[in-house]
DSSP file (Angstrom, degrees, kcal/mol; ACC not computed):
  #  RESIDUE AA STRUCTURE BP1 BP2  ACC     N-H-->O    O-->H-N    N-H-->O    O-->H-N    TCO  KAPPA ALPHA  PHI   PSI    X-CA   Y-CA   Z-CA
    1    1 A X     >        0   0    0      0, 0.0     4,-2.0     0, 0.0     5,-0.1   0.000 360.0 360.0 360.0 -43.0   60.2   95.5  104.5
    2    2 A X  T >4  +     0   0    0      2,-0.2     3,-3.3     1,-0.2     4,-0.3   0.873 360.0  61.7 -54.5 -93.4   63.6   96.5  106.7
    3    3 A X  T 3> S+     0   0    0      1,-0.4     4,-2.9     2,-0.2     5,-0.3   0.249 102.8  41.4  -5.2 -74.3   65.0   96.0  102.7
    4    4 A X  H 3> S+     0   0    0      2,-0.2     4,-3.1     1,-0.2    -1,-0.4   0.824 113.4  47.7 -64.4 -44.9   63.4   98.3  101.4
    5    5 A X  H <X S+     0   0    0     -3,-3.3     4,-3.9    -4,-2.0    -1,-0.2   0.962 115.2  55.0 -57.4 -40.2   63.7  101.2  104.2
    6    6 A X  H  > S+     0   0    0     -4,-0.3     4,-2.4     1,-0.2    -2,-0.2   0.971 111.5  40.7 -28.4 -80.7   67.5  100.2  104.1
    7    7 A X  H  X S+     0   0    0     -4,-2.9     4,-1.9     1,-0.2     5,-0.2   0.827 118.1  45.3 -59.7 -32.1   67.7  100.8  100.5
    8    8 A X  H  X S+     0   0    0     -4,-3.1     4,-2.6    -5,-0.3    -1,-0.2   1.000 108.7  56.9 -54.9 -53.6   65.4  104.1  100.5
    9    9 A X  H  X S+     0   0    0     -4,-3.9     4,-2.2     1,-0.3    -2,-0.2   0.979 111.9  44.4 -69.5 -67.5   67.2  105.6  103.4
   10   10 A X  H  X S+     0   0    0     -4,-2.4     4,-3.6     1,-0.2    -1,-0.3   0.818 110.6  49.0 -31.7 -42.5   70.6  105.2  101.3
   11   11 A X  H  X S+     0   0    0     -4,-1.9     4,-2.6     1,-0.2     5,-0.3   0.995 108.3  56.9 -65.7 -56.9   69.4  106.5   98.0
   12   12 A X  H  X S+     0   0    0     -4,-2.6     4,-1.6     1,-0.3    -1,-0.2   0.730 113.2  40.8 -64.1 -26.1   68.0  109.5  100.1
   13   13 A X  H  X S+     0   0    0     -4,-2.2     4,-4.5    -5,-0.2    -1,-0.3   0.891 117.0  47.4 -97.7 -21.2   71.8  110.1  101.5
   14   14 A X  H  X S+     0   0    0     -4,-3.6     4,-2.1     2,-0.2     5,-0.2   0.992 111.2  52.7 -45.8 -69.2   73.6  109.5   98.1
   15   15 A X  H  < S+     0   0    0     -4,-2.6    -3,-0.2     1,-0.3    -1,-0.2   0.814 115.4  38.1 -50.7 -60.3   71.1  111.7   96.7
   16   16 A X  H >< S+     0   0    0     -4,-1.6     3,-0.6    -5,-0.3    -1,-0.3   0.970 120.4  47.2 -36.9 -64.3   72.0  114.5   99.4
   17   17 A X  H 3< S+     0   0    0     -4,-4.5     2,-1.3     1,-0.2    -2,-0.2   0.905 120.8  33.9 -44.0 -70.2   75.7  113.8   99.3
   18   18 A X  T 3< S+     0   0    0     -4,-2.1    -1,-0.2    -5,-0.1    -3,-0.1   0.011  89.3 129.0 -98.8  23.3   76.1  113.7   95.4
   19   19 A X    <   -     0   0    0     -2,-1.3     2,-0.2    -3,-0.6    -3,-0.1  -0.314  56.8-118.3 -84.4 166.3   73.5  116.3   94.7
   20   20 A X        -     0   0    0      2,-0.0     2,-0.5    12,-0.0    -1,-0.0  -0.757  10.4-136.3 -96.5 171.8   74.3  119.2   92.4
   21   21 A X        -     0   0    0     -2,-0.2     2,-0.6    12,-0.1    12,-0.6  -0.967  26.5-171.6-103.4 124.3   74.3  122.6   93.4
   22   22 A X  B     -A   32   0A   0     -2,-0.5     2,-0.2    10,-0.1    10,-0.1  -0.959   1.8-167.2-106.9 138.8   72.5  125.0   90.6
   23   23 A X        -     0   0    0      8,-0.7     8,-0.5    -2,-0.6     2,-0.4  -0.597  18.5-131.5 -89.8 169.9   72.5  128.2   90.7
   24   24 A X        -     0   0    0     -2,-0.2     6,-0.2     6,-0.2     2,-0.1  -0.962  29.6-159.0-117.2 137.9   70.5  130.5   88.8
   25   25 A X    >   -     0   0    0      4,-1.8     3,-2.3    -2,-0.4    -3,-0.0  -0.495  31.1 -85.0-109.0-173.0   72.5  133.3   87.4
   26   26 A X  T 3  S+     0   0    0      1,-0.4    -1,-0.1     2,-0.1    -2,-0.0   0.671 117.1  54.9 -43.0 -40.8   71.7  136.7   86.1
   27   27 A X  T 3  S-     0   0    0      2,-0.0    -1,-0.4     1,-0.0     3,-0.1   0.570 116.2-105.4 -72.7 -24.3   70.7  136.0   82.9
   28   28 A X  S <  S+     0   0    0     -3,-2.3    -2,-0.1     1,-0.3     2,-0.1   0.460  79.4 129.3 100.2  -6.1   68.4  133.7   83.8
   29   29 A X        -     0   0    0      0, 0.0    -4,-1.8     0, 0.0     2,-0.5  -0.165  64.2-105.5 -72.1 142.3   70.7  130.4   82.6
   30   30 A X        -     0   0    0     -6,-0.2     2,-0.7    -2,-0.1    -6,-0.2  -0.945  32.2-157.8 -52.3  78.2   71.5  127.4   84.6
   31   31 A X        -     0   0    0     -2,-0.5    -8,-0.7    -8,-0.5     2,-0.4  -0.759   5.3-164.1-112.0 105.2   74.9  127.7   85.6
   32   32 A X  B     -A   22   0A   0     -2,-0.7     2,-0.4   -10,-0.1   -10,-0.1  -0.566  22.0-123.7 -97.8 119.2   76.4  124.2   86.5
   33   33 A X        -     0   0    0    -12,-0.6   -12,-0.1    -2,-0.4    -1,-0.1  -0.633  26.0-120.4 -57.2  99.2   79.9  124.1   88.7
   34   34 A X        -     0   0    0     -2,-0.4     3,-0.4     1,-0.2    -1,-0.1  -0.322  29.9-167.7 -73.2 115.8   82.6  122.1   86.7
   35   35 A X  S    S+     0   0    0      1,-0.2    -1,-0.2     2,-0.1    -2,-0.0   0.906  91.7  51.9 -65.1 -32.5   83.4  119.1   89.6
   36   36 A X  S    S-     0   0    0      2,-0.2    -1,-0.2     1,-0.1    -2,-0.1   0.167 104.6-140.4-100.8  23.1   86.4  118.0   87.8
   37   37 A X  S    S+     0   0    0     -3,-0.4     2,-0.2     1,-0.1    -1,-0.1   0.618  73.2  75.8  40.8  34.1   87.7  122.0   87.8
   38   38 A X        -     0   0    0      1,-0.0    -2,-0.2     5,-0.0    -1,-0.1  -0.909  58.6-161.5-161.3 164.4   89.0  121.5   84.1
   39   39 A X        +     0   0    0     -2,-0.2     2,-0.3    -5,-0.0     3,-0.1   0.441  58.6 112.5-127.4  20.9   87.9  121.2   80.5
   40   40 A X     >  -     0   0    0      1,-0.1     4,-1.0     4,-0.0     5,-0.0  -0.794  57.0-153.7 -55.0 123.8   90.8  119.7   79.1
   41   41 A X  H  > S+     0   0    0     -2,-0.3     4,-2.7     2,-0.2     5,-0.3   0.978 103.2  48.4 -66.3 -61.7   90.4  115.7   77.6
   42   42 A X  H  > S+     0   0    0      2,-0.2     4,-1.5     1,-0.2    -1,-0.2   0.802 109.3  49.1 -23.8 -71.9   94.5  115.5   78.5
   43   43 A X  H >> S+     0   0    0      1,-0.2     4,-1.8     2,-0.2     3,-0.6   0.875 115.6  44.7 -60.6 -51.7   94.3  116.9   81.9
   44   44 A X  H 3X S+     0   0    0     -4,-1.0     4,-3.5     2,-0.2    -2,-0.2   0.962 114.8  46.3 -28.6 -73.2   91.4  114.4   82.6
   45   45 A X  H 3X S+     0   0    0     -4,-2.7     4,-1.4     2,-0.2    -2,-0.2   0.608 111.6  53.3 -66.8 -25.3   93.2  111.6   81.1
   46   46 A X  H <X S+     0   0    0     -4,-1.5     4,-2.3    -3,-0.6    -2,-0.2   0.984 109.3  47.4 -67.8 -81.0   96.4  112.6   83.0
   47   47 A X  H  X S+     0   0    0     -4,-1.8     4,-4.5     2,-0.3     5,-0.4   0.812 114.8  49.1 -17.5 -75.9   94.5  112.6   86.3
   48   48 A X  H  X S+     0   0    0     -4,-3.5     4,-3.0     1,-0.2     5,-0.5   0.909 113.9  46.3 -14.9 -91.7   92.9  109.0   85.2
   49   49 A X  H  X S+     0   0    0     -4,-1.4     4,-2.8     1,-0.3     5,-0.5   0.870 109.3  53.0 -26.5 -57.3   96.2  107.6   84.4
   50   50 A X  H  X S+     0   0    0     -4,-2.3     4,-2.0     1,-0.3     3,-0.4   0.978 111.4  42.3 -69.5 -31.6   97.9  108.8   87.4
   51   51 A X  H  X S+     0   0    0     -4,-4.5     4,-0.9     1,-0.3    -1,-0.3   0.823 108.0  62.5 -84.3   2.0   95.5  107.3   90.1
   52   52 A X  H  X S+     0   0    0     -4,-3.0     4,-0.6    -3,-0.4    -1,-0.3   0.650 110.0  40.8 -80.9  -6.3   95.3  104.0   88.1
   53   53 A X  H  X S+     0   0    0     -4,-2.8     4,-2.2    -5,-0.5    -2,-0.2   0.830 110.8  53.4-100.2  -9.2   99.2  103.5   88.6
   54   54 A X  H  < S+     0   0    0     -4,-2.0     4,-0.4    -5,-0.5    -2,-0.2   0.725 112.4  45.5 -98.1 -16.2   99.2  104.6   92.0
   55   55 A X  H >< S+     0   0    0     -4,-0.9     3,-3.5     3,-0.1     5,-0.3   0.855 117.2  45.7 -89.9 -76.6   96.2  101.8   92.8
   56   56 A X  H 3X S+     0   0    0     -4,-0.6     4,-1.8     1,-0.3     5,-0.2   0.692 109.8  53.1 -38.9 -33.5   98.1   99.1   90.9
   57   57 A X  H 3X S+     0   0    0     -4,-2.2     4,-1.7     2,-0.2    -1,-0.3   0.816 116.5  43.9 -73.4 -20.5  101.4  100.1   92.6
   58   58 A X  H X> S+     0   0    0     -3,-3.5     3,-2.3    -4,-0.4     4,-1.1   0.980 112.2  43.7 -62.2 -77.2   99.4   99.6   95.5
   59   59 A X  H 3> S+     0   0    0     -4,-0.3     4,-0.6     1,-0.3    -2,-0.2   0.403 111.2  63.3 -51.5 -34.5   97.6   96.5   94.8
   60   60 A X  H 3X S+     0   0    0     -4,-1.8     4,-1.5    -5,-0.3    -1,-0.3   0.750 105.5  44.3 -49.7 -54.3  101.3   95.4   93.5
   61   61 A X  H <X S+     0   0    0     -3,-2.3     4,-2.2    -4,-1.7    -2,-0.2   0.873 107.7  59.7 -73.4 -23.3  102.9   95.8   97.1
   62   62 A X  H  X S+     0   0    0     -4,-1.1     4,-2.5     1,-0.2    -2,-0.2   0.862 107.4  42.9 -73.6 -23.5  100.2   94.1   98.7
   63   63 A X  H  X S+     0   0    0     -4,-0.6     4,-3.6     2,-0.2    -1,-0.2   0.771 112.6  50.2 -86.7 -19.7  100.7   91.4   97.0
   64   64 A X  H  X S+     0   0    0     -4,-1.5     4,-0.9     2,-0.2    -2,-0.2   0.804 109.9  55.6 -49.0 -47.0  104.7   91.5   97.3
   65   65 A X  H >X S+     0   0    0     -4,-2.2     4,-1.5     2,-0.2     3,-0.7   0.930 109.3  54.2 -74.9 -54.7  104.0   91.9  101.2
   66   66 A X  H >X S+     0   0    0     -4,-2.5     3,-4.9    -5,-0.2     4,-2.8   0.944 103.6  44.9 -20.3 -89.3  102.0   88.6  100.5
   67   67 A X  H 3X S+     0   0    0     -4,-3.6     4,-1.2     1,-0.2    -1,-0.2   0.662 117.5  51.0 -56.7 -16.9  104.4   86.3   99.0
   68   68 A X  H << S+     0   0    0     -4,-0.9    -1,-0.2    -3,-0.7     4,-0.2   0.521 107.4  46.9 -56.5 -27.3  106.7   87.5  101.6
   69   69 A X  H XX S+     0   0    0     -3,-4.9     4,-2.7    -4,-1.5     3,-1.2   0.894 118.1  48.4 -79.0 -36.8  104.4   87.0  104.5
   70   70 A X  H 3X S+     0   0    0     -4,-2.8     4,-1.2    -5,-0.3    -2,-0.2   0.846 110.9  47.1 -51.5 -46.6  103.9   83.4  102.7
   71   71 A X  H 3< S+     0   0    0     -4,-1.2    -1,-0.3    -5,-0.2    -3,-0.2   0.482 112.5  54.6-100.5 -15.4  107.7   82.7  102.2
   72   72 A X  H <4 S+     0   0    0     -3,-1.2     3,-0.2    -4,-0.2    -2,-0.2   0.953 115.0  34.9 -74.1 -80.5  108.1   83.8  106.3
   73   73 A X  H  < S+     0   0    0     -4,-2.7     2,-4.4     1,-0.2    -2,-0.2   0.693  89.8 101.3 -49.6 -63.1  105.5   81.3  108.0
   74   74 A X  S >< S-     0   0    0     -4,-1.2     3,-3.2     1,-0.2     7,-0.3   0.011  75.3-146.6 -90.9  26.5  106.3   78.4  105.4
   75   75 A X  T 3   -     0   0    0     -2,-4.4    -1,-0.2     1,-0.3     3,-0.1   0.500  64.8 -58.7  27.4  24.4  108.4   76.7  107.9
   76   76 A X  T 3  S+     0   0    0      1,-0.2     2,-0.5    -4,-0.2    -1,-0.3   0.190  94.3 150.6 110.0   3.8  110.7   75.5  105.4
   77   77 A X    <>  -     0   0    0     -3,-3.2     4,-0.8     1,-0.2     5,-0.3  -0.288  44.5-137.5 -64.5 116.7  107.7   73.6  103.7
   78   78 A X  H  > S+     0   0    0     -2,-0.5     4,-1.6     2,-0.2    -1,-0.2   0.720 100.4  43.3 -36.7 -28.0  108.8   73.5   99.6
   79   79 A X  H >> S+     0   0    0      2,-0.2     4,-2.5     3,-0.1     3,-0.7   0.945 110.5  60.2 -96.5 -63.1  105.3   74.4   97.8
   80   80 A X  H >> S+     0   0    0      1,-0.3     3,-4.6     2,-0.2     4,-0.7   0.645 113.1  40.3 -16.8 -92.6  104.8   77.5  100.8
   81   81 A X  H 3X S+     0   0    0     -4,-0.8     4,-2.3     1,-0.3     5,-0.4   0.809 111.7  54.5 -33.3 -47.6  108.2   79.0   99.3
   82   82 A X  H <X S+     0   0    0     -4,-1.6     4,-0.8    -3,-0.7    -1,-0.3   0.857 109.6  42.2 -52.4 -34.5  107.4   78.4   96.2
   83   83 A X  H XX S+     0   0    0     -3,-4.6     3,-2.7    -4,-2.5     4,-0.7   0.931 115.4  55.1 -79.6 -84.4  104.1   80.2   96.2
   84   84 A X  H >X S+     0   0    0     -4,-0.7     4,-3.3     1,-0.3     3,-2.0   0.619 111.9  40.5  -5.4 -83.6  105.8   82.8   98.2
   85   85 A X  H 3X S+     0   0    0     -4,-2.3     4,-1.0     1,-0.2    -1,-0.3   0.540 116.4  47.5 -46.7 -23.5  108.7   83.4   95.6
   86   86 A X  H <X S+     0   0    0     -3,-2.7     4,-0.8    -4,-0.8    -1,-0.2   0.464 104.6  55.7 -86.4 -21.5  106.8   83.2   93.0
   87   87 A X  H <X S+     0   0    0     -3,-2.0     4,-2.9    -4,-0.7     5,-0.2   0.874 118.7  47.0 -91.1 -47.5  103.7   85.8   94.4
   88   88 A X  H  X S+     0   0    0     -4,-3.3     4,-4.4     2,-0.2     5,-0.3   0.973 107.0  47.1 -39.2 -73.4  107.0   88.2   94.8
   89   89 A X  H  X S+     0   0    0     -4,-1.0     4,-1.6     1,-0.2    -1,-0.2   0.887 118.7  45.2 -80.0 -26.5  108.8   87.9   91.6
   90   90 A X  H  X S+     0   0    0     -4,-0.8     4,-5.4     2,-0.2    -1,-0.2   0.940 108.4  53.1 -40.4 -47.3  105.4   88.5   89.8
   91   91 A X  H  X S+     0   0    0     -4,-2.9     4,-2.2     1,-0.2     5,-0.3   0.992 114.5  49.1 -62.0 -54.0  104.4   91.3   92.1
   92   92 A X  H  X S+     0   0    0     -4,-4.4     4,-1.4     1,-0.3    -1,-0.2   0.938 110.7  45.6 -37.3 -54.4  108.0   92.6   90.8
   93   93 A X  H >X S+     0   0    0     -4,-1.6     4,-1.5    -5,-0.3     3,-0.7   0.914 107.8  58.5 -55.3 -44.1  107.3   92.0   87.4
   94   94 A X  H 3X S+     0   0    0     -4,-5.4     4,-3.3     1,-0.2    -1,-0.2   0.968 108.5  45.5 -31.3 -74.2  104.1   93.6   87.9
   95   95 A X  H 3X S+     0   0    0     -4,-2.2     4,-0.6     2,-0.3    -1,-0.2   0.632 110.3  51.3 -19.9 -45.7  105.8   96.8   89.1
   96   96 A X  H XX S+     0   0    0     -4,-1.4     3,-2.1    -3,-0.7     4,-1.8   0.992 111.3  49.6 -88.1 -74.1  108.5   96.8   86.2
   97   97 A X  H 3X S+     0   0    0     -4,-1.5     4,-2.5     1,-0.3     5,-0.3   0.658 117.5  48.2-124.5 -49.4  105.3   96.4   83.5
   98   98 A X  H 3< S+     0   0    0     -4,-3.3     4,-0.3    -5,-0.3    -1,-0.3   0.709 111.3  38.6 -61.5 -28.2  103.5   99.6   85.5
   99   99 A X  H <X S+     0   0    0     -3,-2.1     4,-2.4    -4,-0.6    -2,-0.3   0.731 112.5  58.5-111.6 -13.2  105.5  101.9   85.8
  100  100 A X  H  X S+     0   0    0     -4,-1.8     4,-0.7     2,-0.2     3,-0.2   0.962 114.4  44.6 -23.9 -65.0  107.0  101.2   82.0
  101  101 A X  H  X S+     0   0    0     -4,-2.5     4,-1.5     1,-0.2     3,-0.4   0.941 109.7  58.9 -35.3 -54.2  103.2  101.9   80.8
  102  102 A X  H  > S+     0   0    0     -4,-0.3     4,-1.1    -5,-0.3    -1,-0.2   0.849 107.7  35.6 -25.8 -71.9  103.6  104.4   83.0
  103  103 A X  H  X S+     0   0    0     -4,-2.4     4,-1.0    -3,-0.2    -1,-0.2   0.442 121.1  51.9 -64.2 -13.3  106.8  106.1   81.2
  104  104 A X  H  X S+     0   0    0     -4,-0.7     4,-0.9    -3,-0.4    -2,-0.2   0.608 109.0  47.3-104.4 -13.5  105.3  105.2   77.7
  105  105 A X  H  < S+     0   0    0     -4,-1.5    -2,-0.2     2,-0.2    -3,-0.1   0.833 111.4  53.1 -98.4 -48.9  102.0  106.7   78.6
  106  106 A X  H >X S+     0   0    0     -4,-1.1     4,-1.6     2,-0.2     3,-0.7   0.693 112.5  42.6 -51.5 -60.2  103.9  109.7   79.7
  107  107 A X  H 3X S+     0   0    0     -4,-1.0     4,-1.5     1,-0.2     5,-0.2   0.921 109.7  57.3 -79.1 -34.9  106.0  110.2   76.4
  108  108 A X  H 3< S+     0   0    0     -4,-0.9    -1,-0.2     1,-0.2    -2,-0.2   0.347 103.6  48.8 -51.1  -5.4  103.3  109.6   74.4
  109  109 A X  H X> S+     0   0    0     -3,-0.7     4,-0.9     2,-0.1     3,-0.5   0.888 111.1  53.0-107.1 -48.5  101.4  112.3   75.9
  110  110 A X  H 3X S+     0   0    0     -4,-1.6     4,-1.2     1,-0.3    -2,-0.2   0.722 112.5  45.9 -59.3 -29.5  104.8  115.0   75.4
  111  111 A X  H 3< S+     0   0    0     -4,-1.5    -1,-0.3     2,-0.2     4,-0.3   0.913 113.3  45.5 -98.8 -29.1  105.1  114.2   71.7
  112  112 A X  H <4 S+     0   0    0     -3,-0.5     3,-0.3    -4,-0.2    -2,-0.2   0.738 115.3  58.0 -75.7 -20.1  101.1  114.6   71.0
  113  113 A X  H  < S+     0   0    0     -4,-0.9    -2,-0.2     1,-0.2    -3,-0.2   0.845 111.3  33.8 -84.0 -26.1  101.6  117.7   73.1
  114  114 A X     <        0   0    0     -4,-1.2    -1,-0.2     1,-0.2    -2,-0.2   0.174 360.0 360.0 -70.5  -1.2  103.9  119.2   71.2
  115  115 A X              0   0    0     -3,-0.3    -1,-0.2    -4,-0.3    -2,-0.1   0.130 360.0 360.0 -88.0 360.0  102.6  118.0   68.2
């Protein structure tokens, strides 16, 4: 029974939060606020792009700050370093492979834009 009030009482503040606003405008029309304050696919697709590298670049140091934390404690123990060094020079690799996409994503968008 708690479940269920749990789950109501959420829906009921998503619902609030997330709600739209309509207005009704002169005409008589339904006039619905654009969240994402463009109607360009590009600008959209730019936007996308940019916060998926900037969470992988995240998600890329944490794991760098990992294999580093790994490679600190490992009291000289071989497989510790190893994991360490290895969680590192991936996370690098990661990095180099992200922000490449990145640059490729990036010219590919200037030559269809000019295009």
């Amino acid at each position: 029974m708690n479940k269920i009030f749990i789950i109501l009482g959420l829906s009921f503040v998503l619902l609030t939060i997330f709600s739209i606003n309509i207005t009704l405008a002169a005409d008589g029309e339904y006039d619905l606020p654009n969240p994402l304050q463009t109607d360009s696919i590009a600008t959209i697709i730019g936007r996308i792009t940019k916060y998926m590298v900037g969470i992988s670049g995240t998600i890329a140091l944490l794991f760098f700050i990992y294999g580093g934390s790994l490679w600190l404690i490992s009291a000289g123990r071989p497989d510790y370093v190893t994991k360490g060094r290895n969680a590192m020079v991936w996370s690098g690799i990661g990095l180099v492979v992200i922000f490449a996409s990145y640059a490729l994503v990036y010219l590919a968008y200037k030559i269809i834009g000019k295009a």
